[in-house]
DRENDO-747156 format. One record per residue: residue number from 1; residue in one letter; x, y negated, z negated of N, C-alpha, C in turn. Coordinates in nm, 3 decimals. Example, Ala and Ser with C-alpha at 12.3 -4.5 7.8 and 13.67 -1.06 7.14 Angstrom:
<pts>
1, a, 1.319, 0.569, -0.780, 1.230, 0.450, -0.780, 1.320, 0.330, -0.780
2, s, 1.285, 0.225, -0.708, 1.367, 0.106, -0.714, 1.290, -0.003, -0.787
</pts>
This chain:
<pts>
1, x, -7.324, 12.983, -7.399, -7.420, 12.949, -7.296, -7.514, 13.064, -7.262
2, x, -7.464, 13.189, -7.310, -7.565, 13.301, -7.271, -7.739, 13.267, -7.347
3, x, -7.705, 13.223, -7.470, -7.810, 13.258, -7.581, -7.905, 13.091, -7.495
4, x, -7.862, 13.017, -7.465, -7.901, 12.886, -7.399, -7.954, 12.972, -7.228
5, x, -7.924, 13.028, -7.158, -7.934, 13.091, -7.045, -8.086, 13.196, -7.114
6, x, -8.032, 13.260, -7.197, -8.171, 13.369, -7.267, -8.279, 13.282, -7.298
7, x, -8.258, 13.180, -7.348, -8.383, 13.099, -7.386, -8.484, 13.045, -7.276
8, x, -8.423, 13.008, -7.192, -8.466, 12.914, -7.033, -8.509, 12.997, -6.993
9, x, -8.508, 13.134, -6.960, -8.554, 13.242, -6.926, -8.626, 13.313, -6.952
10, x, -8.682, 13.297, -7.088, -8.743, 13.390, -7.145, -8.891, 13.260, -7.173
11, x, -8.895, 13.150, -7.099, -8.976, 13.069, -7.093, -9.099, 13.158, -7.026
12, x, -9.241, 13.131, -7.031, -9.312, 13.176, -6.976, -9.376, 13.109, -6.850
13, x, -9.369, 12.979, -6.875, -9.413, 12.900, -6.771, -9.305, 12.871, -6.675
14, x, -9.320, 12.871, -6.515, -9.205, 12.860, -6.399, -9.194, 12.701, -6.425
15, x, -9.312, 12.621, -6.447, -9.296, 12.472, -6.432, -9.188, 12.427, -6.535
16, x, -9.173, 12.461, -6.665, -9.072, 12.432, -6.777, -8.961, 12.506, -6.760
17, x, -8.967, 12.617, -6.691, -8.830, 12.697, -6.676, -8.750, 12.597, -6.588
18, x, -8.815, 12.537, -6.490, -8.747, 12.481, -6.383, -8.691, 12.325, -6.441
19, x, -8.769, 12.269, -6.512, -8.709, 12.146, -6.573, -8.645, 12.181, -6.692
20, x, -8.669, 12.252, -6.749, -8.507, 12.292, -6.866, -8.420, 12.293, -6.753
21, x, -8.438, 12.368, -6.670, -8.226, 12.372, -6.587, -8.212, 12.225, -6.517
22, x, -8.301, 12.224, -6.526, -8.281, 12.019, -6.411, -8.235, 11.960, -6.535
23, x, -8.312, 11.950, -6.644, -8.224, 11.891, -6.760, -8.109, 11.905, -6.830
24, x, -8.094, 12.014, -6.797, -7.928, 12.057, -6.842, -7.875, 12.015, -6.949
25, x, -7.964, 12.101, -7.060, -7.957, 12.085, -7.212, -7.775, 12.124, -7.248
26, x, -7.736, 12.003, -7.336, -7.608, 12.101, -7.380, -7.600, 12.220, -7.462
27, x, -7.728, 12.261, -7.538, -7.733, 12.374, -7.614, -7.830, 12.408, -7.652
28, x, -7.880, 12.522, -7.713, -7.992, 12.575, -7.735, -8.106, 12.493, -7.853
29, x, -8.083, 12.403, -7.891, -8.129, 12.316, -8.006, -8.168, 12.220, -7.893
30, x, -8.091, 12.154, -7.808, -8.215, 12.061, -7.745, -8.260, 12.107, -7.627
31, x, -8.259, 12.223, -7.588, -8.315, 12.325, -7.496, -8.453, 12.316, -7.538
32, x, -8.447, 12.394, -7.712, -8.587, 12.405, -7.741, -8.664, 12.289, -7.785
33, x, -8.602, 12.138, -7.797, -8.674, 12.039, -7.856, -8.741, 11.992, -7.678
34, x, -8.630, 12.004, -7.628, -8.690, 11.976, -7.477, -8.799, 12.050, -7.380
35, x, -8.819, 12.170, -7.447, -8.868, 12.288, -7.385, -9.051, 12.266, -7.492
36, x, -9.017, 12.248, -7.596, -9.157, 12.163, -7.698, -9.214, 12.011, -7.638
37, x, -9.158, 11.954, -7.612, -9.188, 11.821, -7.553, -9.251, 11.848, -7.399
38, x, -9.219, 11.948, -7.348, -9.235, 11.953, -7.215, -9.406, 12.061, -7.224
39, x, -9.430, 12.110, -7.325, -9.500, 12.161, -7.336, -9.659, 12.114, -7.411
40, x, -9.602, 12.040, -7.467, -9.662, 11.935, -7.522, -9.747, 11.836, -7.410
41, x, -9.665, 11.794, -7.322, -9.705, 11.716, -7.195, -9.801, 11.793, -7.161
42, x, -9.798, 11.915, -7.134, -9.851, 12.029, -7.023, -10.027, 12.000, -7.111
43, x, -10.014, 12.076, -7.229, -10.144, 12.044, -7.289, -10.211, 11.979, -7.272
44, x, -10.169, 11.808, -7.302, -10.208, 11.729, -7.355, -10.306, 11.714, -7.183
45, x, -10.185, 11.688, -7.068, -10.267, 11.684, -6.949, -10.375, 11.776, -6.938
46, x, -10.378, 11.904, -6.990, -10.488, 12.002, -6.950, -10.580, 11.967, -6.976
47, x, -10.564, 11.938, -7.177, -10.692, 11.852, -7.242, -10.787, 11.749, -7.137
48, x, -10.673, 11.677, -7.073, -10.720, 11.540, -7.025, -10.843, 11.569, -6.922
49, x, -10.767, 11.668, -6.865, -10.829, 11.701, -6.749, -10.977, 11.781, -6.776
50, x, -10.912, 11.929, -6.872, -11.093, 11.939, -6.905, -11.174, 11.826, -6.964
51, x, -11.182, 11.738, -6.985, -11.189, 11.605, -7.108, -11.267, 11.534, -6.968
52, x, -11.220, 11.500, -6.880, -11.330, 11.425, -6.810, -11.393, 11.514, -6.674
53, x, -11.348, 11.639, -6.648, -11.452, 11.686, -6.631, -11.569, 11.710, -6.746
54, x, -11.600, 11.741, -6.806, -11.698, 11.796, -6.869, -11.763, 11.659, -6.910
55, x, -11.694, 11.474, -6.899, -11.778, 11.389, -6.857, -11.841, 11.379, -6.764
56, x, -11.744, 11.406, -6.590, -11.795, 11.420, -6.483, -11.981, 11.498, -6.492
57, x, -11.956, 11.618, -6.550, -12.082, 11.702, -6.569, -12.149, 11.649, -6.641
58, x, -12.145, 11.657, -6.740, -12.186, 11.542, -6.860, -12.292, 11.435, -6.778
59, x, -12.225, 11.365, -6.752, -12.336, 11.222, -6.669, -12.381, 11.317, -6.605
60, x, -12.361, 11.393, -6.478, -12.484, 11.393, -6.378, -12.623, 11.503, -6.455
61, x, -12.604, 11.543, -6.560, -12.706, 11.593, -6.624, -12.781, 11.557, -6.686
62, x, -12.713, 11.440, -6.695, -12.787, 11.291, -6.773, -12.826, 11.202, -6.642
63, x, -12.983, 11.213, -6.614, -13.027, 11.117, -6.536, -13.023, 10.964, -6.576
64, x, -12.988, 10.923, -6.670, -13.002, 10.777, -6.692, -12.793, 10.717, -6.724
65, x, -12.780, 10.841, -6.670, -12.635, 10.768, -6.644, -12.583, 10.811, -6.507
66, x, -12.686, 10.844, -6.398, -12.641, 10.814, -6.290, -12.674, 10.666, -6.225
67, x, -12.569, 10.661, -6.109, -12.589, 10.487, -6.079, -12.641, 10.482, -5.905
</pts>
């Protein structure tokens, strides 16, 4: 459990550190498949988020797509 304890820890992000221990991987193999998936999420939302801002901006610079 140490090398499973070293891993969770040595996470960089507090948000995934904190849901690896809520998940309470039995071992370091789905620590890290869980700790990839969770990171994965994180991206994908960031994408999302720069993704329609830069529509938000997008239209209002475009006068013929304001309403």
């Amino acid at each position: 459990m140490l090398a499973l304890d070293q891993f969770v820890d040595a996470m960089s992000d507090p948000e995934i550190r904190l849901r690896l221990r809520e998940a309470r991987p039995r071992d370091i193999s789905e620590a890290e498949t869980l700790a990839i998936r969770l990171e994965t999420y994180r991206l994908a939302d960031s994408q999302m988020l720069a993704n329609s801002v830069n529509q938000i901006y997008s239209s209002r610079s475009n006068p013929w797509l304001n309403f």
